[in-house]
N, C-alpha and C positions, 0 to 999 in steps of 0.2 A: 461380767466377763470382760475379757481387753476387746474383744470383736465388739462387742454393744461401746465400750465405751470410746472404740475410734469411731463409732459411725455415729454417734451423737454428736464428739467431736467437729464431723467432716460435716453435719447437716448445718451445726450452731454458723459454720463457717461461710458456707453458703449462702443462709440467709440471714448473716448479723446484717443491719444497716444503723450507719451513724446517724445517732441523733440529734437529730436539725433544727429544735423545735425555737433553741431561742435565737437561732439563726434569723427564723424567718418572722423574728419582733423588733428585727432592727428598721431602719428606715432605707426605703428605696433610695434616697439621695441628703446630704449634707454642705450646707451651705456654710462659710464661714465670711465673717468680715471682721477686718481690723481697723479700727479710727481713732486717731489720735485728735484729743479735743481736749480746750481748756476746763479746767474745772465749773460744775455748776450744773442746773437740773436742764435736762434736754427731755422734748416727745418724740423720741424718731416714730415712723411709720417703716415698712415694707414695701417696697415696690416692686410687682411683677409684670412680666413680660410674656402673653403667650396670642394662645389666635385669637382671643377677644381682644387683643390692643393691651395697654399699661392700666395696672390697679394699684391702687395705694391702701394698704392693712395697717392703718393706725395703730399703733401695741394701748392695749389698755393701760397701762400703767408712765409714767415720766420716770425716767433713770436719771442719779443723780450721782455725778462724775466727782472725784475729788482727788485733789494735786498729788500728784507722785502715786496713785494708788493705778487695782486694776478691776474692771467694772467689766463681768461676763451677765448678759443678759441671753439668756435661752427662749426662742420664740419656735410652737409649732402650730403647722399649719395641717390638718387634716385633707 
């Protein structure tokens, strides 16, 4: 009947909620750096700042830069 089907309607509407799920797999925060450097292999490290003083997070791996190109290294910290 049109009654049953406005009030299924007006319930769905009530309590739809958007779903958030892969909202909440993104990251609390995004750091970005940009360096311009000559070509050739580099070890950069991480360096943080918080209430234990300064840390240095070596990256396991050496990135190796070359002329005219562009070198995205992705580093995450759990």
């Amino acid at each position: 009947s049109q009654a049953l089907g406005a009030l299924v309607n007006i319930l769905g509407f009530l309590f739809e909620q958007a779903d958030t799920r892969l909202w909440r797999t993104l990251p609390d925060s995004l750091w970005l750096v940009r360096v311009d450097l000559p070509a050739g292999e580099y070890a950069p490290e991480l360096m943080t700042r918080g209430p234990a003083g300064e840390r240095r997070h070596p990256l396991e791996e050496p990135v190796q830069v070359r002329a005219g190109g562009l070198t995205v290294r992705s580093v995450y910290r759990y």
